[in-house]
C-alpha positions, 0 to 999 in steps of 0.5 A: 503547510506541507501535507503529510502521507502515512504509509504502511510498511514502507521500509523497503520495496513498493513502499519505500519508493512511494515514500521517496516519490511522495517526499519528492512532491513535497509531502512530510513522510510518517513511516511505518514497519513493524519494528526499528529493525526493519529500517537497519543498514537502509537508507530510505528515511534520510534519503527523504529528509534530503529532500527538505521535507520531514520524515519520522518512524512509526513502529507498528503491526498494522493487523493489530486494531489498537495500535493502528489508533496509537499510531495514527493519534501519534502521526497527526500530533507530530504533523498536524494534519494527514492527508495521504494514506497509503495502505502497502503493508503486505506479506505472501504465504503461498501454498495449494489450498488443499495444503494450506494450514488455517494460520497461514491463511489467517495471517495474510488476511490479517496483515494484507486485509484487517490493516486496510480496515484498521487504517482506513478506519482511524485516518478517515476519521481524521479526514473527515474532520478535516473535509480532504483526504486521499487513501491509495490501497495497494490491492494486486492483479492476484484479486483481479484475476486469481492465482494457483497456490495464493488463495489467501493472498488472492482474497486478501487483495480481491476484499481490498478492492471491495473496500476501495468501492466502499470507502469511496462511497462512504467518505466522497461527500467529505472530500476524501478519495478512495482508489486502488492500484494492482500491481503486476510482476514487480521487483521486489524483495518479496518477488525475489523470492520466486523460483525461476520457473515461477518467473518465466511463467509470469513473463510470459504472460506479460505483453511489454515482456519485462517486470515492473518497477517499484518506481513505475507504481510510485508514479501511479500513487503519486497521481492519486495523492495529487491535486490532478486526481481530485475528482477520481474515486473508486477505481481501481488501476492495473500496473502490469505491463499488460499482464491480463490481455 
Protein backbone atom coordinates (compact mmCIF):
# COMPACT_ATOMS: atom_id res chain seq x y z
CA UNK A 1 0.00 0.00 0.00
CA UNK A 2 1.44 3.47 -0.79
CA UNK A 3 2.26 5.62 1.97
CA UNK A 4 0.49 8.78 2.76
CA UNK A 5 2.03 12.41 3.43
CA UNK A 6 0.02 15.11 5.25
CA UNK A 7 1.03 18.44 4.40
CA UNK A 8 0.16 21.50 6.04
CA UNK A 9 -0.57 24.67 3.77
CA UNK A 10 0.32 23.29 0.70
CA UNK A 11 -1.60 24.91 -1.85
CA UNK A 12 1.05 27.06 -2.88
CA UNK A 13 4.90 27.87 -2.58
CA UNK A 14 7.33 25.58 -0.21
CA UNK A 15 4.43 23.33 0.19
CA UNK A 16 3.25 22.52 -2.95
CA UNK A 17 6.57 21.57 -4.09
CA UNK A 18 7.14 19.10 -1.45
CA UNK A 19 3.54 17.93 -2.54
CA UNK A 20 4.80 17.27 -5.89
CA UNK A 21 8.08 15.91 -5.14
CA UNK A 22 6.43 13.59 -2.23
CA UNK A 23 3.59 12.44 -5.03
CA UNK A 24 6.94 11.83 -7.11
CA UNK A 25 8.09 9.18 -4.88
CA UNK A 26 5.08 7.60 -4.84
CA UNK A 27 3.38 8.74 -1.81
CA UNK A 28 -0.68 9.61 -1.80
CA UNK A 29 -0.96 13.44 -1.00
CA UNK A 30 -3.67 15.00 1.78
CA UNK A 31 -3.55 18.38 1.14
CA UNK A 32 -4.41 21.07 3.33
CA UNK A 33 -5.20 25.28 3.23
CA UNK A 34 -7.36 26.96 4.98
CA UNK A 35 -10.28 27.05 2.54
CA UNK A 36 -11.02 25.91 -1.13
CA UNK A 37 -10.09 29.37 -2.39
CA UNK A 38 -6.74 28.64 -1.74
CA UNK A 39 -6.51 26.09 -4.28
CA UNK A 40 -8.66 28.46 -7.31
CA UNK A 41 -6.77 28.95 -10.71
CA UNK A 42 -3.84 26.46 -9.15
CA UNK A 43 -2.95 23.42 -10.81
CA UNK A 44 -0.83 21.68 -8.21
CA UNK A 45 -3.37 18.86 -6.87
CA UNK A 46 -3.91 17.48 -10.67
CA UNK A 47 -0.47 17.76 -11.37
CA UNK A 48 -0.10 15.23 -8.55
CA UNK A 49 -2.91 12.82 -9.52
CA UNK A 50 -1.04 12.78 -12.80
CA UNK A 51 1.57 11.07 -11.35
CA UNK A 52 -0.54 7.94 -10.26
CA UNK A 53 -0.81 8.17 -6.97
CA UNK A 54 -4.04 9.71 -4.81
CA UNK A 55 -4.48 13.38 -3.86
CA UNK A 56 -7.35 14.99 -1.68
CA UNK A 57 -8.14 18.47 0.01
CA UNK A 58 -8.31 18.97 3.56
CA UNK A 59 -10.02 22.42 4.40
CA UNK A 60 -8.43 23.48 7.65
CA UNK A 61 -6.82 26.31 10.26
CA UNK A 62 -3.96 24.42 11.49
CA UNK A 63 -3.95 27.30 14.68
CA UNK A 64 -7.06 25.72 15.63
CA UNK A 65 -7.03 22.40 17.99
CA UNK A 66 -10.22 20.95 16.95
CA UNK A 67 -9.87 20.91 13.66
CA UNK A 68 -6.48 19.71 13.25
CA UNK A 69 -8.20 16.42 15.11
CA UNK A 70 -11.28 16.50 12.56
CA UNK A 71 -8.79 16.62 9.84
CA UNK A 72 -6.31 14.27 10.96
CA UNK A 73 -9.36 11.45 11.83
CA UNK A 74 -10.70 12.58 8.45
CA UNK A 75 -7.09 11.78 6.39
CA UNK A 76 -6.56 8.54 7.94
CA UNK A 77 -10.29 7.21 7.00
CA UNK A 78 -9.81 8.32 3.37
CA UNK A 79 -5.87 6.66 3.21
CA UNK A 80 -5.73 4.31 5.79
CA UNK A 81 -2.40 4.88 7.19
CA UNK A 82 -0.23 8.39 7.67
CA UNK A 83 3.21 8.07 7.36
CA UNK A 84 4.33 11.86 6.50
CA UNK A 85 3.93 14.90 8.28
CA UNK A 86 4.90 17.96 7.04
CA UNK A 87 4.11 20.71 9.03
CA UNK A 88 4.87 23.99 6.36
CA UNK A 89 1.71 25.87 7.15
CA UNK A 90 3.38 29.45 7.86
CA UNK A 91 2.57 33.35 7.60
CA UNK A 92 4.80 36.57 8.07
CA UNK A 93 3.78 39.96 10.19
CA UNK A 94 7.03 41.68 10.25
CA UNK A 95 7.10 44.94 12.13
CA UNK A 96 10.19 46.44 14.92
CA UNK A 97 9.06 45.08 18.01
CA UNK A 98 8.99 48.56 19.66
CA UNK A 99 5.85 48.81 17.09
CA UNK A 100 4.45 45.36 16.94
CA UNK A 101 0.75 45.19 18.22
CA UNK A 102 0.12 41.76 20.65
CA UNK A 103 -2.39 40.36 17.75
CA UNK A 104 0.39 40.38 15.50
CA UNK A 105 2.45 38.76 17.57
CA UNK A 106 -0.03 36.34 18.68
CA UNK A 107 -0.93 35.37 15.02
CA UNK A 108 2.38 34.08 13.96
CA UNK A 109 2.78 31.99 16.82
CA UNK A 110 -0.24 30.91 16.51
CA UNK A 111 -0.35 29.65 12.98
CA UNK A 112 3.66 29.06 12.65
CA UNK A 113 3.76 27.42 16.08
CA UNK A 114 0.53 26.00 17.91
CA UNK A 115 -0.04 24.27 14.34
CA UNK A 116 3.43 22.19 14.85
CA UNK A 117 1.69 21.15 18.41
CA UNK A 118 -1.55 20.72 16.97
CA UNK A 119 -0.44 18.43 14.16
CA UNK A 120 2.34 16.76 15.56
CA UNK A 121 0.23 15.82 18.51
CA UNK A 122 -2.86 13.90 16.70
CA UNK A 123 -0.41 12.42 13.57
CA UNK A 124 1.67 11.04 16.22
CA UNK A 125 -0.96 9.22 17.96
CA UNK A 126 -1.36 7.60 14.78
CA UNK A 127 2.22 6.92 14.27
CA UNK A 128 2.61 5.44 17.30
CA UNK A 129 -0.21 3.19 16.90
CA UNK A 130 1.35 2.35 13.89
CA UNK A 131 4.96 1.88 15.17
CA UNK A 132 6.48 4.11 11.70
CA UNK A 133 6.13 7.51 11.20
CA UNK A 134 8.00 10.64 9.84
CA UNK A 135 7.16 14.32 10.85
CA UNK A 136 9.60 17.16 8.91
CA UNK A 137 9.05 20.76 10.61
CA UNK A 138 9.69 23.55 8.55
CA UNK A 139 11.57 25.65 11.02
CA UNK A 140 13.83 29.07 9.28
CA UNK A 141 17.13 30.48 9.46
CA UNK A 142 15.19 33.52 11.24
CA UNK A 143 15.16 30.99 14.60
CA UNK A 144 18.61 29.94 14.20
CA UNK A 145 19.95 33.05 13.89
CA UNK A 146 17.39 36.27 14.67
CA UNK A 147 16.06 38.81 12.43
CA UNK A 148 15.56 42.64 12.67
CA UNK A 149 11.71 43.38 12.34
CA UNK A 150 10.37 39.54 12.72
CA UNK A 151 10.69 38.66 16.29
CA UNK A 152 7.62 36.93 16.34
CA UNK A 153 8.25 35.07 13.15
CA UNK A 154 11.90 34.37 14.83
CA UNK A 155 10.36 32.83 17.84
CA UNK A 156 7.85 31.02 16.19
CA UNK A 157 10.35 29.27 14.08
CA UNK A 158 13.33 28.98 16.88
CA UNK A 159 10.31 27.16 19.34
CA UNK A 160 10.02 24.64 16.13
CA UNK A 161 13.12 23.82 16.59
CA UNK A 162 12.77 23.27 20.20
CA UNK A 163 9.85 20.99 19.48
CA UNK A 164 11.93 19.11 16.85
CA UNK A 165 14.65 17.74 19.65
CA UNK A 166 11.42 16.83 21.85
CA UNK A 167 9.25 15.08 19.61
CA UNK A 168 12.42 13.09 18.37
CA UNK A 169 13.07 12.05 21.84
CA UNK A 170 9.38 11.43 22.95
CA UNK A 171 8.41 9.16 19.72
CA UNK A 172 12.12 7.50 18.45
CA UNK A 173 11.32 4.18 20.40
CA UNK A 174 8.29 4.03 18.27
CA UNK A 175 9.80 4.16 14.97
CA UNK A 176 8.68 7.62 14.42
CA UNK A 177 11.57 10.37 13.35
CA UNK A 178 11.15 13.76 13.98
CA UNK A 179 13.59 16.42 12.18
CA UNK A 180 13.61 20.15 10.96
CA UNK A 181 14.77 22.19 7.80
CA UNK A 182 15.47 25.80 7.90
CA UNK A 183 15.34 27.47 4.84
CA UNK A 184 17.41 30.48 3.58
CA UNK A 185 16.15 33.31 1.25
CA UNK A 186 13.80 31.18 -1.09
CA UNK A 187 11.43 32.02 -3.71
CA UNK A 188 8.19 32.25 -2.60
CA UNK A 189 4.91 34.00 -2.93
CA UNK A 190 5.60 35.10 0.68
CA UNK A 191 9.22 36.53 -0.32
CA UNK A 192 8.09 38.03 -3.12
CA UNK A 193 6.54 40.49 -0.94
CA UNK A 194 9.95 41.92 0.08
CA UNK A 195 10.96 45.32 -0.98
CA UNK A 196 14.21 45.17 -3.01
CA UNK A 197 16.35 46.55 -0.57
CA UNK A 198 15.38 43.90 1.72
CA UNK A 199 16.41 41.57 -0.92
CA UNK A 200 19.74 42.85 -1.91
CA UNK A 201 20.49 42.94 1.80
CA UNK A 202 19.76 38.88 2.17
CA UNK A 203 21.91 38.28 -1.21
CA UNK A 204 24.39 39.76 0.06
CA UNK A 205 24.81 37.61 2.57
CA UNK A 206 24.64 34.46 0.94
CA UNK A 207 27.70 32.76 -0.01
CA UNK A 208 26.29 30.82 -3.40
CA UNK A 209 25.04 34.42 -4.19
CA UNK A 210 21.51 33.28 -5.52
CA UNK A 211 17.95 32.59 -3.64
CA UNK A 212 16.84 29.18 -3.12
CA UNK A 213 14.26 27.15 -4.82
CA UNK A 214 11.40 25.68 -3.32
CA UNK A 215 12.35 22.44 -5.32
CA UNK A 216 15.82 22.76 -3.46
CA UNK A 217 13.76 22.38 -0.08
CA UNK A 218 11.42 19.66 -1.49
CA UNK A 219 14.73 17.61 -2.32
CA UNK A 220 15.81 17.99 1.60
CA UNK A 221 11.92 16.73 2.77
CA UNK A 222 12.14 14.07 0.22
CA UNK A 223 15.41 12.56 2.00
CA UNK A 224 13.70 12.82 5.39
CA UNK A 225 10.44 11.04 4.32
CA UNK A 226 12.45 8.08 2.91
CA UNK A 227 13.64 5.01 3.97
CA UNK A 228 17.47 6.50 3.65
CA UNK A 229 16.88 8.75 6.52
CA UNK A 230 15.51 5.88 9.04
CA UNK A 231 18.01 6.38 11.65
CA UNK A 232 18.10 10.44 11.68
CA UNK A 233 16.05 12.36 14.21
CA UNK A 234 16.38 15.56 15.92
CA UNK A 235 18.20 17.42 13.61
CA UNK A 236 17.76 20.25 12.23
CA UNK A 237 19.39 21.06 8.40
CA UNK A 238 20.24 24.61 6.95
CA UNK A 239 18.91 25.27 3.23
CA UNK A 240 20.65 28.67 2.81
CA UNK A 241 23.18 28.69 0.03
CA UNK A 242 25.36 29.38 3.02
CA UNK A 243 23.49 32.31 4.33
CA UNK A 244 25.32 32.14 8.15
CA UNK A 245 29.43 31.69 7.27
Amino acid sequence: MAKTAIITGSSRGIGAAIALRLAKDGMNIAFNDLNMTMFENNDIVDKVKALGVEAEIFCADVSKFDQCEAMVKAVKERFGTIDVLVNNAGITRDGLMARMPEEQYDMVIAVNQKSVFNMTKFVGNVMMRQRSGRIINLASVAGLYGNPGQINYSASKAAIIGMTKTVAKELGARNVTCNAVAPGFIHTPMTDKLTEEQKAAMLAQIAMKRYGEPEEIAGVVSFLASDDASYVTGQVIEISGGISM
